[in-house]
C-alpha positions in Angstrom: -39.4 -25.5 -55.0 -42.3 -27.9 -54.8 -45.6 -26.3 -53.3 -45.8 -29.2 -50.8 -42.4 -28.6 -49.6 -42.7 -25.0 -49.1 -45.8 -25.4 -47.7 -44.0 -27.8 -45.1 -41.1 -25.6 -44.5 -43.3 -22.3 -44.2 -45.6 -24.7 -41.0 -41.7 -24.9 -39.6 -40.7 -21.5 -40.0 -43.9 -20.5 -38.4 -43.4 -22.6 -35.1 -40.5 -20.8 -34.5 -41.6 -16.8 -35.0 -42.1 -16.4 -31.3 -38.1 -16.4 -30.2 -36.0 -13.8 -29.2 -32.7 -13.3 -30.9 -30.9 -14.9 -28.3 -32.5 -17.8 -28.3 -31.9 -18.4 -32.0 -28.5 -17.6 -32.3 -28.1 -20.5 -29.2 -30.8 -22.6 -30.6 -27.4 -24.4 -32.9 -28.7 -27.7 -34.8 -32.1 -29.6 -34.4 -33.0 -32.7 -36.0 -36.6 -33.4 -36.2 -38.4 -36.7 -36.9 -38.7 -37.6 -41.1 -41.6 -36.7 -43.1 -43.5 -38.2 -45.5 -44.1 -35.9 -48.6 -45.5 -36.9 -51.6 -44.2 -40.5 -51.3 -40.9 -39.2 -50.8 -39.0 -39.2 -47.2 -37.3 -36.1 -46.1 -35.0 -35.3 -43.1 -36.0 -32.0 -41.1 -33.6 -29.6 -39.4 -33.8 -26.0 -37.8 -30.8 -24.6 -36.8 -29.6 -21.1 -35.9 -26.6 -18.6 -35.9 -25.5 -15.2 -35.4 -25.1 -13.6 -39.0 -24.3 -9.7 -39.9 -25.4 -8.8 -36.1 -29.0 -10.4 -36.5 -30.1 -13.8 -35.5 -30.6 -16.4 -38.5 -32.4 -19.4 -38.2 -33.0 -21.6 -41.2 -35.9 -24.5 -41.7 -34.7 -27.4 -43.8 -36.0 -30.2 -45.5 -33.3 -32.6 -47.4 -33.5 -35.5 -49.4 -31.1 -38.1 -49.6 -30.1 -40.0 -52.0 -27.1 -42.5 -51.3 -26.5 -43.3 -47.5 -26.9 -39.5 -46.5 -23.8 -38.8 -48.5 -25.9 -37.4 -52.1 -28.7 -35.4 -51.1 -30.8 -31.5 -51.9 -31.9 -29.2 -49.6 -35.0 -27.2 -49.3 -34.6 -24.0 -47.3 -36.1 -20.7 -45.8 -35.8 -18.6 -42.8 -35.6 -15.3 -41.2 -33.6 -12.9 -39.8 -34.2 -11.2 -36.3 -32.4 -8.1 -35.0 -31.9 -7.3 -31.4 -34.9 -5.3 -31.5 -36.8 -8.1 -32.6 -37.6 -7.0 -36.0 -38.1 -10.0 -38.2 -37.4 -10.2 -41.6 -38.3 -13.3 -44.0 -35.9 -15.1 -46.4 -35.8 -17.5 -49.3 -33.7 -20.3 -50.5 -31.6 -17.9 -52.9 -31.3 -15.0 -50.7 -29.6 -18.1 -48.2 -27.5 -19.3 -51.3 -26.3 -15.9 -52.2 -25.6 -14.2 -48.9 -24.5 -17.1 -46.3 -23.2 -19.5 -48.5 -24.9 -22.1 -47.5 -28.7 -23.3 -46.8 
């Protein structure tokens, strides 16, 4: 992953730290405005869902490449637990566990 983009996605991941479990596994899909990085447009999205009893929510940054058909993805997140213990994750750990970013 480029620096730039993690750099980006670990700014989103931090905005959200402050919510409950509840409120992630509700949060569903969020589209935020493109950014600019390195030249190069990207499409932001947070989105959240209930996964092995703990929260997940995911910060995104994708790339597209014909008409939002042909694209990559950028990921990380973090998992919550009722408790509210938080746990951080990586774009692997998202590939190989959820099956999806």
């Amino acid at each position: 992953m480029n620096s730039e983009i993690e750099r980006h996605l670990k700014e989103m991941r931090e905005r959200y730290k402050g919510i409950n479990y509840d409120e992630i596994v509700n949060l569903g899909w969020v589209n935020e405005d493109p950014v600019t990085i390195s030249g190069k447009k990207y499409h932001p999205a947070i989105w959240g869902q209930e996964f092995d009893g703990q929260a997940l929510l995911v910060v995104q940054l994708t790339r597209w490449y014909i008409l939002r058909w042909f694209g990559a993805t950028d990921c990380i997140g973090f998992l919550v637990n009722k408790a509210g213990t938080l746990s951080e994750v990586d774009a692997y750990w998202l590939m190989h566990e959820v099956g999806h970013p």
